[in-house]
GUROVO-839170 format. One line per 8 residues: number of its first residue (from 1); for each residue x, y, z of C-alpha. Coordinates in nm, 2 decimals. Layout:
residues N
NUM = X Y Z ~ ... $
END
This chain:
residues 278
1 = 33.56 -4.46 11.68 ~ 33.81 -4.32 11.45 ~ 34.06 -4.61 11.31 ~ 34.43 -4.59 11.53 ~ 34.80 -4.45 11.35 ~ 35.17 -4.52 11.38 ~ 35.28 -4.21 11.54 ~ 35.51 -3.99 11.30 $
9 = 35.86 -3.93 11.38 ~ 35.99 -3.55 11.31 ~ 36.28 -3.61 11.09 ~ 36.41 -3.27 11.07 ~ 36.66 -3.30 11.38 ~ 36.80 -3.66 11.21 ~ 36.82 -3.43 10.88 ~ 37.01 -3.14 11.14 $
17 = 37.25 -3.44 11.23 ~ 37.28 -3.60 10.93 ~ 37.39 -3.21 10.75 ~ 37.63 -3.17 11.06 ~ 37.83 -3.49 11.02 ~ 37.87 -3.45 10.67 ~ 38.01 -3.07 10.81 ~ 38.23 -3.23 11.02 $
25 = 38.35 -3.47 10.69 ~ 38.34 -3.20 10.50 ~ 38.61 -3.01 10.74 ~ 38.80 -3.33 10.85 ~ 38.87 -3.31 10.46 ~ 38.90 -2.95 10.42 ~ 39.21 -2.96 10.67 ~ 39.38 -3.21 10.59 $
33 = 39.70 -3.19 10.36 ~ 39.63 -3.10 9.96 ~ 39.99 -3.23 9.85 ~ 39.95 -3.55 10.06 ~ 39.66 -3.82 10.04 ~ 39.41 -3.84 10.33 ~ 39.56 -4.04 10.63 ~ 39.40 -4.33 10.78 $
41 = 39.32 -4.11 11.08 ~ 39.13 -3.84 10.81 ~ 38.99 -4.11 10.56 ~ 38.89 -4.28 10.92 ~ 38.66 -3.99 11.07 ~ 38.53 -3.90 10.69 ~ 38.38 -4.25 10.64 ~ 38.21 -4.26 11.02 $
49 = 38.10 -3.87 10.95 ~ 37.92 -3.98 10.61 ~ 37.80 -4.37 10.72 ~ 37.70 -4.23 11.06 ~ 37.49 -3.94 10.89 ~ 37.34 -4.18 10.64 ~ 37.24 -4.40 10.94 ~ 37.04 -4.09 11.12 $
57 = 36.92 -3.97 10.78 ~ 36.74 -4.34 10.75 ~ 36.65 -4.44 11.11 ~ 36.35 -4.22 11.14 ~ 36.23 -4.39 10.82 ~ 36.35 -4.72 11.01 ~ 36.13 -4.65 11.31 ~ 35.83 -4.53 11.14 $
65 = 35.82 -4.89 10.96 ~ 35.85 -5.04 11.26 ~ 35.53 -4.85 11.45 ~ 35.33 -4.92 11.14 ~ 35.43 -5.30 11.09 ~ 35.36 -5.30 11.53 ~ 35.06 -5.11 11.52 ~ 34.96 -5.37 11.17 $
73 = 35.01 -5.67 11.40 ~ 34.89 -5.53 11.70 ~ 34.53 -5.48 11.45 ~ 34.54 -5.77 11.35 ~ 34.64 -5.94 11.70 ~ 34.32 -5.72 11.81 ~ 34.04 -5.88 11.54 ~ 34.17 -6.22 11.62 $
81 = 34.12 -6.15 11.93 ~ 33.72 -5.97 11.85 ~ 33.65 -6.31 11.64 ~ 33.76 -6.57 11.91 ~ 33.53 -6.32 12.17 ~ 33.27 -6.40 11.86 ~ 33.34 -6.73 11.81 ~ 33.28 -6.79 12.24 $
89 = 32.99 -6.59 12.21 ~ 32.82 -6.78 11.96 ~ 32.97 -7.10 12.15 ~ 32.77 -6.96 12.46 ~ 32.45 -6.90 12.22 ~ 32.43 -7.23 12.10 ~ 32.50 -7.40 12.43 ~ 32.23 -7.16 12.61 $
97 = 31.99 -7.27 12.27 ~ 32.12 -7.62 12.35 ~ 31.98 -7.59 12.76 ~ 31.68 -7.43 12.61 ~ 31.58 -7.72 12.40 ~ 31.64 -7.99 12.64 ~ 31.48 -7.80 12.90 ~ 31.17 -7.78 12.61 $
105 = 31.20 -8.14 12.50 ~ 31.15 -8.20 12.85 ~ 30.83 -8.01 12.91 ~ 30.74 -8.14 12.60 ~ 30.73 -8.46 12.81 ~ 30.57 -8.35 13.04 ~ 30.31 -8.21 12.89 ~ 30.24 -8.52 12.67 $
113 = 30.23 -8.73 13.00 ~ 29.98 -8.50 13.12 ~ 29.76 -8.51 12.82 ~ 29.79 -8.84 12.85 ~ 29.70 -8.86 13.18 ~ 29.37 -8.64 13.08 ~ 29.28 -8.81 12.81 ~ 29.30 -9.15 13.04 $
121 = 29.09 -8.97 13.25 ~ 28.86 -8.85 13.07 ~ 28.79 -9.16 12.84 ~ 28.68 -9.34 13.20 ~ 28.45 -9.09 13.29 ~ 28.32 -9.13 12.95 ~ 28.29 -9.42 13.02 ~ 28.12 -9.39 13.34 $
129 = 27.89 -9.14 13.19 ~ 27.78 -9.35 12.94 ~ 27.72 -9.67 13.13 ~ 27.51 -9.41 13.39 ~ 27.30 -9.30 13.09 ~ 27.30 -9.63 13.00 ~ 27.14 -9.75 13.31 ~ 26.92 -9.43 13.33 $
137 = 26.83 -9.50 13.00 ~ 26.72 -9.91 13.09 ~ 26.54 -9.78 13.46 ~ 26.36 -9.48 13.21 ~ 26.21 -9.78 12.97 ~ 26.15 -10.02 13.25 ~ 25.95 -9.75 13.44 ~ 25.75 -9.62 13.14 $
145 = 25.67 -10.01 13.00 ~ 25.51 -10.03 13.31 ~ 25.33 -9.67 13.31 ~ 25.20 -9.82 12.98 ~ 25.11 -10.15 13.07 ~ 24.93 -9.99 13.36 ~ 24.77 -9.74 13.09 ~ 24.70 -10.08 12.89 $
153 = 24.50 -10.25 13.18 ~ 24.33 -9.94 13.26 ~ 24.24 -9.88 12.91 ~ 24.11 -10.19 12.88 ~ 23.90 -10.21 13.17 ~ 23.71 -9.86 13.10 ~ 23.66 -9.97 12.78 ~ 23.50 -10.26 12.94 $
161 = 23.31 -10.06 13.18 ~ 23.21 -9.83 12.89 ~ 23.10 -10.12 12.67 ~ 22.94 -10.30 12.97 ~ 22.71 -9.99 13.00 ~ 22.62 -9.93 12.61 ~ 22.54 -10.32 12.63 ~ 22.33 -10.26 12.93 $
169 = 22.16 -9.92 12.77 ~ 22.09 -10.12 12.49 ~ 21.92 -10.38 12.61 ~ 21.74 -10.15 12.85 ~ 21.60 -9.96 12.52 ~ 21.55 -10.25 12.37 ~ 21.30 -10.39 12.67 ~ 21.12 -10.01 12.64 $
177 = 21.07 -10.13 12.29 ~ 20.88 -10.44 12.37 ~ 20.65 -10.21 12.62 ~ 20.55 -10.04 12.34 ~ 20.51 -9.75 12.54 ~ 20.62 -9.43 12.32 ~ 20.75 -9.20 12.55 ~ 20.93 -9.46 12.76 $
185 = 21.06 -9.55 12.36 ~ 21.14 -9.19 12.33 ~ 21.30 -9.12 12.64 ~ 21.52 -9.45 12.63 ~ 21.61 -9.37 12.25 ~ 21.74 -9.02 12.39 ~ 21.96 -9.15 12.67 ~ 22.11 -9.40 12.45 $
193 = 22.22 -9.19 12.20 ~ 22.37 -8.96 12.49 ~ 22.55 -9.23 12.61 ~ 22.67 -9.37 12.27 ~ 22.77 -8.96 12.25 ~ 22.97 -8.98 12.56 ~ 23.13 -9.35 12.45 ~ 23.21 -9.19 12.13 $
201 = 23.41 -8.93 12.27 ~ 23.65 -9.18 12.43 ~ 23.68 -9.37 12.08 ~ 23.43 -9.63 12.21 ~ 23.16 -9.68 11.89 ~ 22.83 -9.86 11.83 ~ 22.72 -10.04 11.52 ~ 22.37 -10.14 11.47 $
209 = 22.25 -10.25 11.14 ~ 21.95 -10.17 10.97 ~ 21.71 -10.43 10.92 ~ 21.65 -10.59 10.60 ~ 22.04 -10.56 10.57 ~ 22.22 -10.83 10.38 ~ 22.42 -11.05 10.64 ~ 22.82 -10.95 10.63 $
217 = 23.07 -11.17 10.78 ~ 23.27 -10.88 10.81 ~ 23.05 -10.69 11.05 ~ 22.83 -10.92 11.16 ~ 22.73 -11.23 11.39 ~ 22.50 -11.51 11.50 ~ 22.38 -11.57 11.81 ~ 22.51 -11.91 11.74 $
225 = 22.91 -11.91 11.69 ~ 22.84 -12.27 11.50 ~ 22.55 -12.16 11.27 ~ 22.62 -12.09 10.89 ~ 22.35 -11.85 10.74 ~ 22.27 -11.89 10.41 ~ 22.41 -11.68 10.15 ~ 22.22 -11.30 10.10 $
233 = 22.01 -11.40 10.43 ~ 21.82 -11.07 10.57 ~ 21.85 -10.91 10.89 ~ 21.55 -10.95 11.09 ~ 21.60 -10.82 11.42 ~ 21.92 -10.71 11.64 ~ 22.06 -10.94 11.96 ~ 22.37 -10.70 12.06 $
241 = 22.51 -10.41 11.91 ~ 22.83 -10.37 11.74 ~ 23.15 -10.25 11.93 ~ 23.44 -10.08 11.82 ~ 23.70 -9.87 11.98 ~ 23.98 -9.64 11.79 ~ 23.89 -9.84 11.48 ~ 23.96 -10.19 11.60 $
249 = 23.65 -10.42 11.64 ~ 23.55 -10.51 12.00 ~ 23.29 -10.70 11.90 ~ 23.05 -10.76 11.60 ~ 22.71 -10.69 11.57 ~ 22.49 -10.98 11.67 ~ 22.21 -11.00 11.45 ~ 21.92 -11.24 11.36 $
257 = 21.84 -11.39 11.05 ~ 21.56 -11.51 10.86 ~ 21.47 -11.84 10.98 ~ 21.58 -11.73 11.36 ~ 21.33 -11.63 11.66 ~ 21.38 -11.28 11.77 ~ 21.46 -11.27 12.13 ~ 21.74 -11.21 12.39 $
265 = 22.11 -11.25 12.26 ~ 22.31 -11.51 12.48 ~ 22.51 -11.46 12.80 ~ 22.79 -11.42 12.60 ~ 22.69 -11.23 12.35 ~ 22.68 -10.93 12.52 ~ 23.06 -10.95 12.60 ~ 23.28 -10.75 12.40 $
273 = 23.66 -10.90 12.33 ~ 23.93 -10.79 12.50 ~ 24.16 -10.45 12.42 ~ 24.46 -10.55 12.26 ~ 24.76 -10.40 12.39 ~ 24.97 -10.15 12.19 $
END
């Protein structure tokens, strides 16, 4: 937008006016008397014909000063009036940012109310989760301490059964012995040591010493809990076997000495000692 001008005055009519009054001064003078001075009357008209033609010769000048110093103030008038239109609009910017932020703070509020309200929430289910595994976790041991004491008393009592029958195939062999009848001997040796195969496979072993063994208190016992054998005593004969299962002893071979009969172990001895529970 191209900037705004005082408008411009022609000045040649005030010059056309200002040349014919000084005419008309010039004539007033021109006619009057040589041999006389000028009259009032003459001198009069000659100084309103000169001041009044001065005047027009300097009022266009006049007015154009006066447009410019209008059209100056009426600029000026004109950016005051463009800042205070700034100045509101900025007022109106900072009051609309003002709005904005309290209208944020409060979401803000909101928001942390909810999260809160979610973290309340989810620190009592949690919670609840935990005590629930907790629980599941108490009824899970409970329920496999029994599945293993269960697997405890069954253990033990096949391992009694399977101990019962080595004791029992033993002492069977060991009457085929006294028949002396060699392929009863044979036959009886053969399903032992198919049984004592089978036993084994289940972690169930026999120990039967050789004879003329030295006597161990490590591996071996008397048919007599009470007896003390002498010290390098020999192994004459064999009352029970030795029982062990998974490496821990059952029971220990019960052998006879030199000194002792040879004949049937004792009720007892036959008995292997319980399974220990794991």
């Amino acid at each position: 937008m191209s900037e705004s001008s005082a408008p411009k005055i022609e000045k040649w009519p005030f010059i056309a006016g200002d040349v014919a009054l000084l005419i008309m001064a010039w004539l007033v003078y021109y006619h009057s008397d040589p041999e006389t001075s000028l009259g009032g009357l003459e001198a009069f008209w000659c100084f309103t014909c000169v001041a009044t033609g001065a005047w027009v010769m300097v009022l266009p000048f006049l007015k154009e000063f006066q447009a410019q110093a209008d059209l100056t103030e009426a600029k000026e008038l004109a950016a005051s009036v463009e800042k205070i239109s700034s100045v509101d609009a900025v007022a109106k910017q900072i009051e609309n940012a003002t709005e904005q932020w309290l209208h944020v703070e409060d979401r803000a509020n909101e928001i942390n109310a909810a999260s809160r309200e979610i973290a309340g929430k989810i620190n009592a289910e949690a919670r609840e989760f935990t005590e629930f595994l907790q629980k599941a976790n108490d009824t899970e041991k409970n329920h496999l301490r029994l599945e293993v004491d269960k697997l405890n008393r069954t253990q033990v009592d096949w391992v009694k059964v399977v101990t019962g029958m080595l004791d029992h195939v033993f002492a069977l062999n060991q009457a085929g012995r006294q028949s002396r009848q060699e392929k009863l001997v044979r036959q009886l040796d053969n399903f032992q040591v198919a049984c004592r195969d089978v036993a084994r496979r289940v972690g169930v072993v026999t120990h039967e010493p050789k004879p003329e063994d030295g006597f161990d208190t490590e591996k071996h016992q008397l048919r007599d809990p009470e007896a003390e054998p002498e010290a390098g005593a020999k192994i004459i004969g064999i009352a029970a076997q030795g029982l062990t299962h998974q490496g821990q002893v059952l029971r220990k071979a019960v052998v006879v000495i030199e000194g002792e009969e040879l004949g049937q172990a004792p009720p007892d001895a036959g008995k292997s000692e319980p399974e220990k529970k794991t």
